[in-house]
N, C-alpha and C positions, 0 to 999 in steps of 0.2 A: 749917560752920555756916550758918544760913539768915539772912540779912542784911535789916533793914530797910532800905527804900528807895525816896526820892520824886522820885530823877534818871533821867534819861533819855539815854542817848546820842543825841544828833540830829544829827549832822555827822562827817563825816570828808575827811580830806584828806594826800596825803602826798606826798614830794619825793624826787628822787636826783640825784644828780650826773650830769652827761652826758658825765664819761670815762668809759671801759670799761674794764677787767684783764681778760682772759682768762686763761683758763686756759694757751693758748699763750704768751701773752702772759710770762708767768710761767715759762713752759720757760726765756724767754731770761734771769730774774735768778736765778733759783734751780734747785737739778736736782731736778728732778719734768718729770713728763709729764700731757697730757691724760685718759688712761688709768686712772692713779692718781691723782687728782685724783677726778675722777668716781666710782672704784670706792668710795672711802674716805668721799667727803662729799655729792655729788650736785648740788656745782656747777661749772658752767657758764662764769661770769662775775661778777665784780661793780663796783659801782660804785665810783669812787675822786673825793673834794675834789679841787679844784684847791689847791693852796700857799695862796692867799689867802682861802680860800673855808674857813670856819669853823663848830660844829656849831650855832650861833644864828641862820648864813646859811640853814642848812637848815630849822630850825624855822622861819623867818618866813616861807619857800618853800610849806614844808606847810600852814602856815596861812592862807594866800593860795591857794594850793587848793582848803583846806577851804570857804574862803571867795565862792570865784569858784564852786564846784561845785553851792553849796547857799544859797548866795545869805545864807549866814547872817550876824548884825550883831554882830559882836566887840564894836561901841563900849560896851557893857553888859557884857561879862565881866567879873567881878568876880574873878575869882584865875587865874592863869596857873601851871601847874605844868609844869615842865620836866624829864623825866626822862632824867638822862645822868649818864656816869661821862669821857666826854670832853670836859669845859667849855673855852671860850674861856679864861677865867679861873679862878683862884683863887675872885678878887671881882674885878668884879663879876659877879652868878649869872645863870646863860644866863639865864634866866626875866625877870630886870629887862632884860636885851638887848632881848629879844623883846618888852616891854611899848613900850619907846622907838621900837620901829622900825613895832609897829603901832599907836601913839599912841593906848593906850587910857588913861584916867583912869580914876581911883577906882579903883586895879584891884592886889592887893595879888599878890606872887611867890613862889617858890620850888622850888626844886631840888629833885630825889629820888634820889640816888646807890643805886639797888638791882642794878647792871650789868643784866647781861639778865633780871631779873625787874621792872624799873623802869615799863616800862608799866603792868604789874597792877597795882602799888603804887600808879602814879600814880591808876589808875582807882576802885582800892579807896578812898582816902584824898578824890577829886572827890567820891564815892556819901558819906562823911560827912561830908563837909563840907555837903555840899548837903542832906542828909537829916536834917541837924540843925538844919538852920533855919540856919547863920551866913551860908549863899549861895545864889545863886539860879543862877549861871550860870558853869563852870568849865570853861579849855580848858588839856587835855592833851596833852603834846607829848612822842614818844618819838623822842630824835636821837643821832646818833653817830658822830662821823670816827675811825673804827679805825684807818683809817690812819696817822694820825699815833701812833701809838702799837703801830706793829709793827714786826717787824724782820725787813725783807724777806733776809734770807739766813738765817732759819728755817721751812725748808719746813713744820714740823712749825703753824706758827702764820698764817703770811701768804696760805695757799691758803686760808683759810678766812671771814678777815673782810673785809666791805665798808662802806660808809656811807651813810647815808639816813634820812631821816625819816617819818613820822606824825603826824598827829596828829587829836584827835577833840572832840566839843561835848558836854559835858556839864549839861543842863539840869534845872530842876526840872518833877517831871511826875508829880502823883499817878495820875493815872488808867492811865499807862503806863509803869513803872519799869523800868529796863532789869535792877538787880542782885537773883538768885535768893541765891544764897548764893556763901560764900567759902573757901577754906584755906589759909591760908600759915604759913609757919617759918623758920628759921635754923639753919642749924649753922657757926657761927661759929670753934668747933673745928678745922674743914680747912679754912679763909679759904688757908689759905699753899698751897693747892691750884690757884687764881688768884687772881692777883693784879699789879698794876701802880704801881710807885714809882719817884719818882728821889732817896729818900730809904736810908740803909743800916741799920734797924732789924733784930730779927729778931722772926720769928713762933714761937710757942712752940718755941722752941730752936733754928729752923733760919734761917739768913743768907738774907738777899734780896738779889737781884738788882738795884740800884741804880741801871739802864740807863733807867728811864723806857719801858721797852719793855712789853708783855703777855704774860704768861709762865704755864701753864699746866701741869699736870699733866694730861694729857689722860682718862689711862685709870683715874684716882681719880675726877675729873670724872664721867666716864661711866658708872662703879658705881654713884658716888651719884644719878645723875637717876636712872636705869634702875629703881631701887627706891624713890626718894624719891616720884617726881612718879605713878607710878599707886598708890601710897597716898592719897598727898593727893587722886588725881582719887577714889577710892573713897571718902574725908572728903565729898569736897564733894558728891559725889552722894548719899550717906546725907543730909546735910544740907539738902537741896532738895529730898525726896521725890518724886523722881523717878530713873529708871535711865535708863543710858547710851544704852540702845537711843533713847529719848527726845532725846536729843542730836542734830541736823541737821549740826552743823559743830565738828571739834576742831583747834584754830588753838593748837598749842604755839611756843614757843620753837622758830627755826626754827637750829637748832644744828648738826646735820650728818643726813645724812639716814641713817645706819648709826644715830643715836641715838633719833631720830624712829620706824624702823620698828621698836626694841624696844620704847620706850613703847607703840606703836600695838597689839604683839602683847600687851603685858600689859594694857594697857588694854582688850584686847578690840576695839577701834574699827578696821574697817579702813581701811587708808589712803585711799580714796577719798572719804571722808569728813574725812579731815584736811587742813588746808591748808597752805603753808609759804611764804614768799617765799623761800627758798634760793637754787636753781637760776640764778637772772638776777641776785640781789643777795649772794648770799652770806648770812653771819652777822652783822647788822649789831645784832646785843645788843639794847639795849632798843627797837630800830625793829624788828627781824623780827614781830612781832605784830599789829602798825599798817599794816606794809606788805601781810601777808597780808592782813588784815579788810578794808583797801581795795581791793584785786584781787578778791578774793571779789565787792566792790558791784558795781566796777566791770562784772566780770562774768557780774551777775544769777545769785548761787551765793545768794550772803546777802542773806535777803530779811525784810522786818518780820515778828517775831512766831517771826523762827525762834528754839531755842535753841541758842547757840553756847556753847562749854566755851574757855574760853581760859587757858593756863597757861603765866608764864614761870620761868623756873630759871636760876642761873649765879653768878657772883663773889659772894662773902660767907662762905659757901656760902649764899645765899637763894632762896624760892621762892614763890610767888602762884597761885593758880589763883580763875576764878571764872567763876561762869555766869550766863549772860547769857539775856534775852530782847531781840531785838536790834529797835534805838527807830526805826532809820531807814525812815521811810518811814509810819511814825503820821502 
C-alpha cells in the first residue's frame, strides 16, 4: 500500500561488540567446521556482549554514533522506540533505559517485540507517528544480544546469531519524505516454528521447550520467507507505482545467505544489488537491517534520493517490508 508521509529519515548510527566468534572459534565448542558454516549460511564471524554488557548498552552505543556521526541533537526527540526481543528486563523497557542514559526529557518510550521484522515495524509505526502530527522527531533503535539466549552446543542454532545494534533519526520533513509505501502481515499460526521461552505452555498442541534458549524450526522458517517475503516485495511494489528495476538497494533481513539468494532469485533482484550485514556480524534479528543500511552510508553505496526496498521476516511468524526514498544527505 502506498503510505502517507511527512518523516524523513536523517541520521543513522550503529554499534557491535568488540569480541569476535569465529567461525574457527566455534570448531572448539561445538562440531562443525569452517566449511560448513560458510557453505550453509555465508558467515564468517560474529560479534558476541561481554557478560555485563547488555542490549540497552548497545542501543545507547548506536546512538552516540548516530550522534557523534551526524552531529544530530537527540535533546528534542520526542519518542524513543526500541526494537528487540532481547530486553535487559521484563520492566523496565530497554527504550526507558536508553531515555535515562541519553538524558532526554519530554520524551515518551516504548518497545516493539516483532523479532527480526522489528526494525520495519519500528520504522513503519516512527512514519505514523510523526505523519500524524502526534510528533515531530523519533529515534529508532534495532538491538539484540542473541547470545544470551542460545545454546552453544546446538550447532544447528549458535553458528548463526550474533549481536549488535542500529539505529536511525526519524524526523518531520514535508518536502522530503523518506516512506513510499508498505506491506506487512502475520501468520501467527506457525509462531511455534520460532520461538523462545523459559515458561512451559504449549502452542497449538505442541510442548515448548522451556530452556529460555532460541529454538527454531529451520526449514519451515525457510519455506515460509522464501514465498512469503517476494509476495509482499510484489504487494509493496504494485503499491508504490513503481517496478523493481527502479529499486537501487534491496537490504532484507540478513538471515542466512542460502535464504537471501532464493528471495533475491524470486524477487528477481540480483544480489549485487542486495545488501546484508551477515558475513562479519552474523544474524543479529532485528539489527541485521540497520547494520546493513549503515555500511551501505558508510560506504558511499546508499546515497540521497536513492530508493531502497528494505524487508524484515522472522519469529511470530511476522513480516514488514517498505520502501524507501533514502533522507540522508537532504
Amino acid at each position: 500500500m502506498k503510505i502517507l508521509s511527512k518523516a524523513r529519515i536523517s541520521a543513522i548510527g550503529s554499534y557491535v561488540p568488540n569480541k569476535i566468534l569465529s567461525n574457527h572459534d566455534l570448531e572448539q565448542i561445538v562440531g562443525t567446521n569452517d566449511e560448513w558454516i560458510v557453505q550453509r549460511t555465508g558467515i564468517q564471524e560474529r560479534r558476541i556482549a561481554e557478560d555485563g554488557e547488555f542490549t540497552s548498552d548497545l542501543c545507547v552505543k548506536a546512538a552516540r554514533d548516530l550522534e557523534s556521526r551526524f552531529h544530530g541533537d537527540l535533546e528534542d526527540v520526542d519518542m524513543i522506540i526500541v526494537c528487540t526481543f532481547t530486553p535487559d528486563y521484563c520492566t523496565p523497557s530497554v527504550s526507558a533505559m536508553v531515555q535515562k542514559e541519553l538524558n532526554i526529557s519530554h520524551c515518551g518510550t516504548l518497545d516493539v517485540n516483532a523479532a527480526c521484522a522489528g526494525f520495519t515495524y519500528g520504522l513503519h509505526l516512527a512514519n505514523a507517528l510523526i505523519s500524524s502530527g502526534l510528533h515531530r522527531k523519533v529515534l529508532v533503535i534495532a538491538a539484540e544480544t542473541m547470545s544470551k539466549i542460545i545454546d552453544y552446543t546446538d550447532r544447528t542454532t549458535c553458528v548463526l546469531f550474533g549481536d549488535g545494534a542500529g539505529a536511525v533519526l526519524v524526523e518531520y520533513d514535508q518536502v522530503h519524505p523518506s516512506f513510499i509505501s508498505a506491506h506487512l502481515g502475520t501468520e501467527g499460526k506457525d509462531g511455534a516454528n520460532l520461538y523462545c521461552t523459559n515458561l512451559s505452555p504449549e502452542m497449538d498442541g505442541m510442548e515448548l521447550a522451556s530452556t529460555g534458549f532460541l529454538v527454531q524450526n529451520g526449514r519451515e522458517v525457510y519455506k515460509w520467507a522464501v514465498n512469503t517475503i517476494p509476495a509482499g516485495v510484489a504487494s509493496l511494489m504494485q503499491g508504490s507505482g513503481l517496478c523493481i528495476d527502479e529499486v537501487n538497494w534491496f537490504v532484507p533481513h540478513s538471515s542466512n545467505l542460502r535464504m537471501i539468494s532464493a528471495i533475491s532469485e524470486k524477487c528477481e533482484v540480483p544480489l549485487e544489488r542486495m545488501l546484508n550485514s551477515l558475513v562479519n556480524y552474523g544474524n543479529t534479528s532485528s539489527a541485521t537491517i540497520p547494520l546493513a543500511l549503515d555500511q551501505g552510508v558508510l560506504d558511499g553505496m546508499i546515497r540521497a534520493g536513492d530508493k531502497v526496498l528494505i524487508y524484515g521476516f522472522g519469529g511470530g511468524l511476522t513480516h514488514c517490508g517498505l520502501l524507501l526514498d533514502w533522507g540522508i544527505g537532504y
